[in-house]
C-alpha positions in Angstrom: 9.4 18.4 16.6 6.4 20.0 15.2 8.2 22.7 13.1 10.5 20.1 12.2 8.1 17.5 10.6 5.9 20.8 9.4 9.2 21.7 6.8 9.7 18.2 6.1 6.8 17.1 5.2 5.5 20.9 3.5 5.5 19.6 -0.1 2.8 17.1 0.6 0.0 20.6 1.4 1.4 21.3 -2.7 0.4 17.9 -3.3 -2.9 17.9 -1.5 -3.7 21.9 -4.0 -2.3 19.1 -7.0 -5.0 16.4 -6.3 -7.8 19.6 -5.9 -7.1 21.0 -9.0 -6.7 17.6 -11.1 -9.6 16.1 -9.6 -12.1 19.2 -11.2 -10.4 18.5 -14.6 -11.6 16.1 -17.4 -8.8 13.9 -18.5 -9.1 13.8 -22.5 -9.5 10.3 -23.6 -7.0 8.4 -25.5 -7.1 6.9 -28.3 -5.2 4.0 -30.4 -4.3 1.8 -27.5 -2.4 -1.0 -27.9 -3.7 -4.1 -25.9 -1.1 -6.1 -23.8 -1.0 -9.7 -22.8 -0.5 -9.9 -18.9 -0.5 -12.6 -16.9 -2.1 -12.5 -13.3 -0.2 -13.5 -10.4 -2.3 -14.3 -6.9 0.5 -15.2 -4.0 -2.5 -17.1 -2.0 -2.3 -19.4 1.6 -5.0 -20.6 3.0 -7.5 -18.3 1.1 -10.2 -21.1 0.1 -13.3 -18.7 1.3 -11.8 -15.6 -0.9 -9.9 -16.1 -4.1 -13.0 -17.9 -6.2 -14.6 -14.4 -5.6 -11.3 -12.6 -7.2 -10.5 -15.2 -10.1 -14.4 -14.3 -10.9 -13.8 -10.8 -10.5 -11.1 -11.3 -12.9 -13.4 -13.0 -15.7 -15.3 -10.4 -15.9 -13.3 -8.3 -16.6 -14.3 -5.8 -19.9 -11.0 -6.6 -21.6 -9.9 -9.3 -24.4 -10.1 -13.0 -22.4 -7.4 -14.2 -24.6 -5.0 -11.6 -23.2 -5.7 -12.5 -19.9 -4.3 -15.4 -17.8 -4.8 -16.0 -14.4 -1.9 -18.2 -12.0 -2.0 -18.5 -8.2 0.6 -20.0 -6.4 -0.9 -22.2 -3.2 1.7 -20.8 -0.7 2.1 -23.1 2.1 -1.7 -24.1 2.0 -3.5 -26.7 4.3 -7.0 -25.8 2.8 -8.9 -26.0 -0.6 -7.0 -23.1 -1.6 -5.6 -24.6 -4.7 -8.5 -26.5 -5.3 -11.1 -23.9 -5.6 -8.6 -21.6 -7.8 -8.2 -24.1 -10.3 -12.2 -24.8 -10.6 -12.2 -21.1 -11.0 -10.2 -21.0 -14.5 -6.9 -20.4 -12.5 -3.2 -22.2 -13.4 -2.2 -23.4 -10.2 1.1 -24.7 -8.8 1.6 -25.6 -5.1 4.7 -24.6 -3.2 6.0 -26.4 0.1 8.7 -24.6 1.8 8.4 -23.6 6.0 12.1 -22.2 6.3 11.9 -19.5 3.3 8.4 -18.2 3.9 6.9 -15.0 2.5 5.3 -13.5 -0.8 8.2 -12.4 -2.0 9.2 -15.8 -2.5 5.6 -16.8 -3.6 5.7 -14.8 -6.2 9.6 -15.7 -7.2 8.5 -19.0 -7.1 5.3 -18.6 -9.5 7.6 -16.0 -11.9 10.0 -18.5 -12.9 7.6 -21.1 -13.8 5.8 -18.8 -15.7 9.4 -17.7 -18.0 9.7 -21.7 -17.6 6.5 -22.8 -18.6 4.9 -20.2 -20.4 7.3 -18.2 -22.3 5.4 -18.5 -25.7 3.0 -16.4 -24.4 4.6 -13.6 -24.9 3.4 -12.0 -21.5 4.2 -8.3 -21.9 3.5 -7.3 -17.7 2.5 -9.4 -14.5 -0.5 -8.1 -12.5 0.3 -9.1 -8.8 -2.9 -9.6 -6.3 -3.6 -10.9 -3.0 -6.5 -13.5 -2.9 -8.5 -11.1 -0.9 -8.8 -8.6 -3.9 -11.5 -7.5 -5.9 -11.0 -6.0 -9.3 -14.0 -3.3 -10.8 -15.2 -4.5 -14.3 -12.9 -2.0 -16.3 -9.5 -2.6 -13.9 -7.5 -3.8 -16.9 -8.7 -1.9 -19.4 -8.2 1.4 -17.8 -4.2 0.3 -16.4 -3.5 -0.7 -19.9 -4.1 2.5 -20.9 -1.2 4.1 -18.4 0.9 1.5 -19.7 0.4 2.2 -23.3 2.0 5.7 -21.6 5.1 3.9 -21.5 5.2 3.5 -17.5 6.4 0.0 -16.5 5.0 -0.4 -13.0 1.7 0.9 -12.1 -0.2 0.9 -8.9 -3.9 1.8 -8.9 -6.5 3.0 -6.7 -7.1 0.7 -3.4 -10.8 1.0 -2.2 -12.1 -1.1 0.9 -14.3 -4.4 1.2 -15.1 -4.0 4.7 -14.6 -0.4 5.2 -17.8 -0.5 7.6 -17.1 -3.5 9.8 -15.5 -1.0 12.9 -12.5 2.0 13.7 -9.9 -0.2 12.7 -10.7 -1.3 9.0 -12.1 1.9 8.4 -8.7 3.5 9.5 -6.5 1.4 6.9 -8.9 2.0 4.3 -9.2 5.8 4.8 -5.7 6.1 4.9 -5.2 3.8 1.8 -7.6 6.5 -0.3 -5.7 9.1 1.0 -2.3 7.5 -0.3 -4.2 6.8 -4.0 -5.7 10.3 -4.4 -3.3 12.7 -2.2 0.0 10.8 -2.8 0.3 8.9 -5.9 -1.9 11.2 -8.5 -0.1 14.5 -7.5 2.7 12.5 -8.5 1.6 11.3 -11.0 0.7 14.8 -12.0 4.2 16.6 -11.4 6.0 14.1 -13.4 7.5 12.2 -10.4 7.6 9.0 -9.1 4.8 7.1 -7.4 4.8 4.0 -5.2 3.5 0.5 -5.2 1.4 -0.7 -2.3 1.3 -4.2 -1.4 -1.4 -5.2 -3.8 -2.9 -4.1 -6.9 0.2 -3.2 -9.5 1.2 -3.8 -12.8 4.8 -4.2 -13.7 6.8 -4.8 -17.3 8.1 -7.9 -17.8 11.4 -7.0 -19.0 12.1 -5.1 -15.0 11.2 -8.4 -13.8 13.7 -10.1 -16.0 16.5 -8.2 -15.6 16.5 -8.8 -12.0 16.4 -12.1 -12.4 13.0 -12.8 -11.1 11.3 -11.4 -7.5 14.6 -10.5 -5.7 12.9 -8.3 -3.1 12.2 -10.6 0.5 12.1 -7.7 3.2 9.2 -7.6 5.0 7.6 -4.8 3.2 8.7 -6.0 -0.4 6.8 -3.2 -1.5 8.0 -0.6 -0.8 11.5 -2.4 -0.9 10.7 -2.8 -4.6 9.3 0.9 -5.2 12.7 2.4 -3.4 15.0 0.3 -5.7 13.2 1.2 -8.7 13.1 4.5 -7.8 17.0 4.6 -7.7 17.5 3.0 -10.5 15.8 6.2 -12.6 12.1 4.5 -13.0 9.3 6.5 -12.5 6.0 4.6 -11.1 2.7 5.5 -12.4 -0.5 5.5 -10.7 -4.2 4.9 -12.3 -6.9 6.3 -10.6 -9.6 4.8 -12.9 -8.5 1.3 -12.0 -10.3 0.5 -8.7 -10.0 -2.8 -6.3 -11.1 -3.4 -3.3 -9.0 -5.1 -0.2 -10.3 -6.7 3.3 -8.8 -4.8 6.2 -8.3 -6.3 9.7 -11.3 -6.1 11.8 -9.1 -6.5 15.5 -6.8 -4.9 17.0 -4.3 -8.4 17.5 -4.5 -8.8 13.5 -3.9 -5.2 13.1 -0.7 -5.0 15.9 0.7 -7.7 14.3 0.4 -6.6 10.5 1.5 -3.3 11.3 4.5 -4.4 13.7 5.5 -6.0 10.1 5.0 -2.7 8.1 7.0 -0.9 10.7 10.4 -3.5 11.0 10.3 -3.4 7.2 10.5 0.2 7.1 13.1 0.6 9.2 14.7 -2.4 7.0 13.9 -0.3 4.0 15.5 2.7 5.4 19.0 1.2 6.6 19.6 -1.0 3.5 18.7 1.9 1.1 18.1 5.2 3.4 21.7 6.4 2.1 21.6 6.1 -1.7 18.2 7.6 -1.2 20.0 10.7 0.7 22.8 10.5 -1.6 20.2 10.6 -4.7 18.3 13.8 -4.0 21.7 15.5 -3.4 23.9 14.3 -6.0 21.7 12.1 -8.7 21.0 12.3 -12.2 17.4 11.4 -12.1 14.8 11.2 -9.5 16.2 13.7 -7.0 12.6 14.7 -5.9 11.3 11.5 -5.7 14.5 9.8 -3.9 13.4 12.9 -1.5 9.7 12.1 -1.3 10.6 8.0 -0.7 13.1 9.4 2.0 10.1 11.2 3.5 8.1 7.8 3.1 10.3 5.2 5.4 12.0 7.7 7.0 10.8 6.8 10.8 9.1 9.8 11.3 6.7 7.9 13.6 9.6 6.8 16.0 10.9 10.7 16.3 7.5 11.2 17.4 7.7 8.8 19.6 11.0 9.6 21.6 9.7 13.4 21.6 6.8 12.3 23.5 8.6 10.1 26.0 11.4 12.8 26.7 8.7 15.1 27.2 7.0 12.4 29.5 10.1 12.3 31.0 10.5 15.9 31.8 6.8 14.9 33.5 8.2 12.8 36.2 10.9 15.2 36.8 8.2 17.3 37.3 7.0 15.2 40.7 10.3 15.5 42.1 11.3 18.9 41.2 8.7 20.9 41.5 5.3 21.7 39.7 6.0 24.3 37.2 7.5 21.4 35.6 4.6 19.5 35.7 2.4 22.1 34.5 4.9 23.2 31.5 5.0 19.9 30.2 1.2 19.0 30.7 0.6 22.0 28.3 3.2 20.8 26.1 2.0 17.3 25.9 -1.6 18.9 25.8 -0.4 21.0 22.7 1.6 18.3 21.2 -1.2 15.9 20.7 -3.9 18.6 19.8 -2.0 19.9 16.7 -1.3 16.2 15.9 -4.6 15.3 16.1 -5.7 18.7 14.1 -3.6 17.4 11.0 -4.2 13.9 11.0 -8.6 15.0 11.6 -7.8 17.2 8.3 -6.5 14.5 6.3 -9.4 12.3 7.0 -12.1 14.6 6.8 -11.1 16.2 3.3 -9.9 12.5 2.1 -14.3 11.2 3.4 -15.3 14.4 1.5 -14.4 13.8 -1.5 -13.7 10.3 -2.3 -17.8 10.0 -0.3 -19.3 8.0 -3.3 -16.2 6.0 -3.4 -16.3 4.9 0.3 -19.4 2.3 0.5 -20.5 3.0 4.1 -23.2 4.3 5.7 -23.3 8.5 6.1 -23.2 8.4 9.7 -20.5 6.0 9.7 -18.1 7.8 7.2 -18.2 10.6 9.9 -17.7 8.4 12.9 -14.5 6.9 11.4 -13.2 10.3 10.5 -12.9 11.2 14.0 -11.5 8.0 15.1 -8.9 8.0 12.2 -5.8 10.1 14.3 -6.7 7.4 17.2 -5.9 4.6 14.7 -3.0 6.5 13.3 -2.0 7.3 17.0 -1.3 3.4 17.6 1.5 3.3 15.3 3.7 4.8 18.3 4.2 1.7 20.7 3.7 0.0 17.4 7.2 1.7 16.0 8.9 1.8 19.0 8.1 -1.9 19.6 9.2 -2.5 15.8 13.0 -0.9 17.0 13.4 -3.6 19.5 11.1 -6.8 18.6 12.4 -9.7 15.6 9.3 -9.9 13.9 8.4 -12.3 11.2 6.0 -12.4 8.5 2.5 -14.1 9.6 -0.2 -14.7 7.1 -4.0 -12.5 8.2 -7.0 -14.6 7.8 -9.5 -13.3 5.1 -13.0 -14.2 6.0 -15.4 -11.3 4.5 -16.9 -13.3 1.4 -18.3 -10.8 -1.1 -18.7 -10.5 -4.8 -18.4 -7.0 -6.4 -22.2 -6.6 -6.0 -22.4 -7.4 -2.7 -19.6 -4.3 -1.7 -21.3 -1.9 -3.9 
């Protein structure tokens, strides 16, 4: 299983030499650009005690106020929510609906009033946000500039709120830098496709359009929305220079649950698109490499994992029965298994903590702690995929509690 996941996944050591290499150059600065209108779309339930801290974030933004307007959608909300986003310079419309839930729908919802509503505006993209975000001064400014490049969606660089709270947020958040910086700018680089994640993305109006609004409601709408573009011959840019920040889960229940999510709508992902993928990178027109690389993404590569380890457990019991050569054969294999994983996964924290260091606010002492525990957090997606395979799971808002301004993270 090993060699098999080492010559599927080879490409991404490339991409890792990619990100090196770009990372020492000086990108030359451009010049002329053209200043879009965009409007800002927050999906937000029950966020009271975050999104005044975003919508502010977003006012101070070093970019034209004019060509700037902010609308959040109160999702479902039993709090201040709505209120509070509405003191804070925010358009905001309420939506009531407990049988067609999600932010898919959210942001649906909050589209069509906008191309209702709003048209005259001339909005030329939609940011999308959740209420939990924090946006660095120069955000807009620096993803207008990959749009005047003529990419029509655009994900950015995701950096951490609570990076130092424990294991667990530091694990999303070190795997979320690794997935800006070792993913999406080789991409960006070599000319293919990146991919959208969750938060923080720009997209042209006229994609939104002619789909007819938000069509994607799979649990990781995402990724759902990155695959289809992809298929359709779009190519998704990335902008390093545009940095937010997210709050992660702090416990392990939050975590499990979110996760369990990300998992069922990967393997949603996978059967509802898996084969034109496949059929893309053999026989396409356009994006054959990047239908590959998305294949790579949701592929369940986790769940192989996963069923090698319990047929090798299996071969373990055998062992008690049949004899203990068995036993020891497998106990070396299991023992081998799981020190090579954990080899790879160390690797990609560790060079990830060393060079994005400035980036990650965190004590020293602490950015080293969490690179050791990172495989261990990326270990817990096994029950967590297997679970996934079996288990109807349902989308389940997270509570956002860690209040800060951009001050207070730097």
């Amino acid at each position: 299983m090993l060699l098999l996941f080492a010559l599927m996944y080879s490409y991404q050591i490339v991409y890792m030499f990619v990100a090196f290499k770009t990372k020492k150059s000086k990108k030359p600065l451009m010049e002329n650009v053209h200043s879009s209108k965009y409007a800002i779309i927050i999906a937000a339930r029950n966020e009271e005690l975050v999104i005044g801290q975003l919508i502010k974030s977003i006012k101070n933004q070093k970019y034209p106020k004019e060509l700037i307007d902010v609308f959040v959608v109160a999702d479902n909300c039993t709090d201040d929510t709505a209120k509070i986003a509405e003191q804070a310079g925010a358009i905001v419309r309420e939506r009531f609906d407990k049988s067609i839930i999600g932010k898919g729908y959210a942001l649906d919802y909050m589209i069509k009033i906008i191309e209702r509503e709003y048209s005259s505006r001339k909005y030329e993209g939609y940011f999308v946000f959740d209420a939990d975000n924090l946006l660095d001064e120069n955000y807009i400014e620096e993803m207008n500039k990959t749009f005047n490049q003529g990419y029509r969606v655009i994900t950015s660089y995701r950096n951490s709120k609570n990076y130092d709270q424990n294991w667990i947020s530091a694990g999303y958040a070190l795997w979320f830098l690794h997935e800006a910086e070792y993913l999406n700018l080789p991409r960006m680089v070599l000319n293919t496709s990146c991919a959208i994640s969750g938060t923080g993305f720009l997209v042209h109006v006229d994609l939104i359009k002619a789909s007819g609004g938000w069509i994607h409601h799979l649990l990781t709408e995402d990724i759902e929305f990155s695959v289809s573009q992809i298929i359709k011959g779009e190519k998704i840019g990335y902008c390093r220079n545009a940095m937010f920040y997210d709050e992660q889960p702090v416990t392990f229940e939050q975590s499990w649950h979110q996760r369990l999510r990300w998992a069922k709508g990967f393997y949603q992902v996978f059967a509802k698109y898996g084969s034109s993928l496949l059929r893309n990178t053999f026989r396409g027109q356009h994006n054959r490499f990047s239908c590959f690389d998305m294949t790579m993404t949701i592929m369940p590569a986790m769940l192989i994992s996963s069923i090698s380890m319990m047929v090798n457990g299996s071969f373990y019991l055998v062992g008690f029965f049949d004899g203990k050569e068995i036993i020891h054969a497998t106990t070396k294999v299991l023992l081998n298994s799981f020190g090579w994983y954990y080899g790879i996964l160390f690797t990609v924290g560790f060079i990830t903590t060393l060079t994005e260091w400035k980036k990650i606010h965190c004590s020293g002492w602490k950015k080293i702690a969490y690179t050791i525990t990172f495989p261990f957090f990326m270990f817990t997606y096994i029950p967590i995929s297997i679970v996934a395979l079996f288990k109807k799971v349902e989308w389940k808002p997270i509570a956002h509690t860690v209040v800060k301004s951009l001050d207070d993270v730097r």
